[in-house]
N, C-alpha and C positions, 0 to 999 in steps of 0.2 A: 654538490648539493649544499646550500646555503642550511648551515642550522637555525633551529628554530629560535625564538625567543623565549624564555622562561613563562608570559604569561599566555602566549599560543601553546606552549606544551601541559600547559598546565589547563588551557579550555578543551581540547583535543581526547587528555585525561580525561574530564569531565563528560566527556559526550561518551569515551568507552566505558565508561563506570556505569552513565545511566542508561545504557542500552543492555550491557550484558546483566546489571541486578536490577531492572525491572521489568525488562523484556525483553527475558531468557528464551521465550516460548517461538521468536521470532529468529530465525536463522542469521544475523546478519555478518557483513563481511568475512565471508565462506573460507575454509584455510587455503584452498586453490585461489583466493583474489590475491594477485601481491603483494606485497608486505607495505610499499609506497603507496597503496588506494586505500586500505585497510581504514584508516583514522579516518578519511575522509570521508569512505560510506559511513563510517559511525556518526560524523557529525552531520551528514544528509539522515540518516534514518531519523537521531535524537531530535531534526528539527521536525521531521515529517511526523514522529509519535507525541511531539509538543501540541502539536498543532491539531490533531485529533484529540489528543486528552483535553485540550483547553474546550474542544466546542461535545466535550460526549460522557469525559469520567464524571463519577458523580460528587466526589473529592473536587473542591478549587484552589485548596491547598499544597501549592505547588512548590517545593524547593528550589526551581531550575529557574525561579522568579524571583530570586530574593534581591533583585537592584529595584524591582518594583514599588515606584513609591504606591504605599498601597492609602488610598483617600480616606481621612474619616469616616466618609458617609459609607464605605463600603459596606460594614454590615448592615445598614439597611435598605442596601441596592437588591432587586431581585436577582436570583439568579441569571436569568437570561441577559440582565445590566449586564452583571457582573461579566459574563461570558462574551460579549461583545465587548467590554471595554477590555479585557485579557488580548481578543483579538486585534485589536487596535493597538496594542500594543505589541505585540507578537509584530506584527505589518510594519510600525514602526523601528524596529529594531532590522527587522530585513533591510528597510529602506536603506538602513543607516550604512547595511551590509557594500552598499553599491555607492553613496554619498559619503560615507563618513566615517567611524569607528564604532561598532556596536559594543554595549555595557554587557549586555549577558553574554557569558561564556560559549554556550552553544552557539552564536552567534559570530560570536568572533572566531572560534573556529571555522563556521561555514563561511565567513571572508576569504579566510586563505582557501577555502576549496574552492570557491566563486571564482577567485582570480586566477587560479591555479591553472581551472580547468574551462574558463570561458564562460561560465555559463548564465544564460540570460534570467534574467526574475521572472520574467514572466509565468513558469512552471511554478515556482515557490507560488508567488502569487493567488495562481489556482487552487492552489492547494486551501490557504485559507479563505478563500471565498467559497468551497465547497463546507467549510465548517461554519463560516456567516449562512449559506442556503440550512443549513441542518438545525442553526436555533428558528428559524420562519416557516421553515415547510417540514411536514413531516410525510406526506401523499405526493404520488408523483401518478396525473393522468391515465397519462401514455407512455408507449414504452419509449418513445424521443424524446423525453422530457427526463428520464430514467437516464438515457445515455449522455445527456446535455451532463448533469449531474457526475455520471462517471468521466465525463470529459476534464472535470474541475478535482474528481477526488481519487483516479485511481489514475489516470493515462499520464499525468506532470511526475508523476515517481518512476517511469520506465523511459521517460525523457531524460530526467534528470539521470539516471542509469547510465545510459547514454553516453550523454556527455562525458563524463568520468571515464570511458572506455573510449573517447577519441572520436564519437559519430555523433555527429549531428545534420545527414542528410535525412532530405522526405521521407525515400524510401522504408528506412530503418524506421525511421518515427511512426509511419502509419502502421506498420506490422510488430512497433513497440503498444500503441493505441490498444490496437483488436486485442493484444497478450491482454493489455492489464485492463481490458471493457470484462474481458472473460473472464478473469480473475477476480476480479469488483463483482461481478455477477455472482460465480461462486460463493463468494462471501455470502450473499445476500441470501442466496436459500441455504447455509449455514446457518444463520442468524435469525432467521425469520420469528422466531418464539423471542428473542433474546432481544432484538430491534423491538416486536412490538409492545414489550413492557417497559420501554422506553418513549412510548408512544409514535412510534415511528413504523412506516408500511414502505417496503423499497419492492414490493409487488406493484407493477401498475395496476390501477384502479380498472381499467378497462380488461384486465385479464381476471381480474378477481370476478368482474362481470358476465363475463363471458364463460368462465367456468362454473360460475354457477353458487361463487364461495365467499361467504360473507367475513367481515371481522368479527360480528358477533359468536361466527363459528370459530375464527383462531383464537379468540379470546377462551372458547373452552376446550383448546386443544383436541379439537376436533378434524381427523384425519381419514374423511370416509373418500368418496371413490373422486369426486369432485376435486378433491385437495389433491388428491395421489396424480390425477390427470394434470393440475395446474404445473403443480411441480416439477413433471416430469415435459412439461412442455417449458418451462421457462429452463430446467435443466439441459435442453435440445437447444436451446437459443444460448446460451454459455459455452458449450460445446461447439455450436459454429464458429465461435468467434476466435477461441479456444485453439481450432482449426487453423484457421484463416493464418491467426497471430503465431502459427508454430514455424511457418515461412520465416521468420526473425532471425531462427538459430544458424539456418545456413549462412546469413550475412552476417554474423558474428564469429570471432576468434580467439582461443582462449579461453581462459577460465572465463570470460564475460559468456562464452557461447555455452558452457557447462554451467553458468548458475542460471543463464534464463531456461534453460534445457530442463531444468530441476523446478524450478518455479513453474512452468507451463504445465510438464507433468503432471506434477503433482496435483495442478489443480484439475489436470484428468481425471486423475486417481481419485478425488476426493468428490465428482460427479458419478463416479462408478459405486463410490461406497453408496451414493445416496441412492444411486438405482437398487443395488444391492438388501436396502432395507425396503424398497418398494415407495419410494419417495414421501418416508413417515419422518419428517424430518421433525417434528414436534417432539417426541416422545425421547427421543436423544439425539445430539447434537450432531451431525456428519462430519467424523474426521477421521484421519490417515491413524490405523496403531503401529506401534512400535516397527512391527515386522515391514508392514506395506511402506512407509519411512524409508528404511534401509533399502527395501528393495527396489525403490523409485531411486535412492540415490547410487545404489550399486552400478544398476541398469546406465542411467546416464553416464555416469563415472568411465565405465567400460567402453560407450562407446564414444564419447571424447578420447579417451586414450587409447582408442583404435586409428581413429578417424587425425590424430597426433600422428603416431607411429607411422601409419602409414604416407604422410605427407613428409616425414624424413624419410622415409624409405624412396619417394619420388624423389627428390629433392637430390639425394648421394646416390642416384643412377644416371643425375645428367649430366 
């Protein structure tokens, strides 16, 4: 294996620095991925939590920006300028990823992982035009217009996954999709209180109809039977999908098949909690405690290193 260069180990650093002291809360590069993927998902994650903080923190005060020439006129661009020309420049710097030499560090990291492991722009891509959709729209109709959306913000990060573990057939990718439409979902009636002080609704407008439930009522955190129905029915459409996407693990191997195994879960686990309080998800936020954690990771743990074992145990009887 070719060593690195002093200024690739030193952007690589930087991507592990800003994923584990800013966000700690996000599991990444799990101690079961190998030691040789390890930097790599850190510089896929650092660009993928760039790229959301640019189009959603309320900060634009960015450190991981500092080649940016930042314009004069900037303080007196609006936010939303501002925020689009961040992405534009984020875009440009991918570009460069694939034409040329990128200036910011995260970036040049994610060169060597690009080339490393194949992988096409097009997922990056997505990625930030799901953050260009989020400064323009903040209501999504229907629920196909919702999933258009998870198409661009959640499905390009279990692609890119992906790739880094060696797969890049249909198969794998469409029952990569369903995982992270599920898991995008979840998010979403997580967040529903926290989104809309944001001024953002990732309920479709047609189901808030249909059940009967206004924003004037989320706006007073209002959780009567109407609310508890919605939830619990877009909670069922998460869970299918959820479903569908857990086909994934059998076609993986490896620590790759034990961290999507841990992510699907979980995001079980975290639709169970919501049942659990009666789908009052306003009044507190729906997440795993400590215990349900461990016990989601125990569980998988266990049966990766069964479903191991016993494939050497085949293996030294023929």
């Amino acid at each position: 294996m070719q060593s690195r260069d002093k200024k690739l180990e030193k952007s690589y650093k930087f991507c592990r620095e800003l994923t584990t002291s800013h966000y700690e809360n996000f599991n990444v590069a799990s101690l079961l991925i190998p030691k040789n993927k390890r930097d790599n998902i850190y510089a896929v994650y650092a660009y993928c939590r760039i790229v959301d903080d640019i189009g959603d923190e309320p900060s634009l005060d960015f450190p991981f920006l500092n080649d940016l020439d930042r314009k004069p006129h900037w303080p007196g661009m609006s936010e939303h300028s501002r925020r689009l020309e961040l992405l534009d420049y984020w875009e440009s710097q991918l570009t460069l990823c694939y034409t040329g030499t990128p200036t910011n560090p995260v970036m040049y990291a994610l060169q060597d992982t690009i080339r490393s492991f194949e992988i096409p722009i097009t997922p990056f891509i997505k990625l930030i035009l799901a953050n260009r959709l989020d400064q323009d729209q903040n209501r999504y109709e229907t629920f196909e217009d919702l999933l258009n959306y998870c198409e661009h913000s959640a499905n390009p990060v279990g692609r890119i996954f992906l790739y880094l573990f060696g797969y890049d057939d249909e198969l794998r990718q469409m029952y990569s999709d369903l995982t992270c439409t599920g898991l995008q979902l979840v998010n979403f009636l997580q967040d529903i209180k926290t989104d809309f002080l944001k001024g953002r609704v990732y309920i479709p407008q047609e189901d808030l109809s249909y059940f009967g439930y206004s924003e004037d009522e989320l706006s007073d955190n209002i959780e009567n039977l109407n609310f508890q129905k919605l939830v619990a029915f877009e909670s069922n459409r998460a869970h299918e999908y959820l479903n569908q996407g857990y086909k994934l693990i059998d076609y993986l191997h490896g620590p790759a098949r034990l961290d999507v195994a841990l992510f699907s879960r979980g995001g079980g686990a975290v639709l169970k909690a919501i049942e659990q309080m009666e789908y009052k998800v306003l009044s507190n936020r729906p997440k795993l405690c400590r215990y349900d954690r461990i016990r989601v990771v125990l569980a998988n743990l266990l049966k990766y290193l069964l479903r191991r074992d016993a494939n050497r145990y085949v293996k030294g009887s023929v």
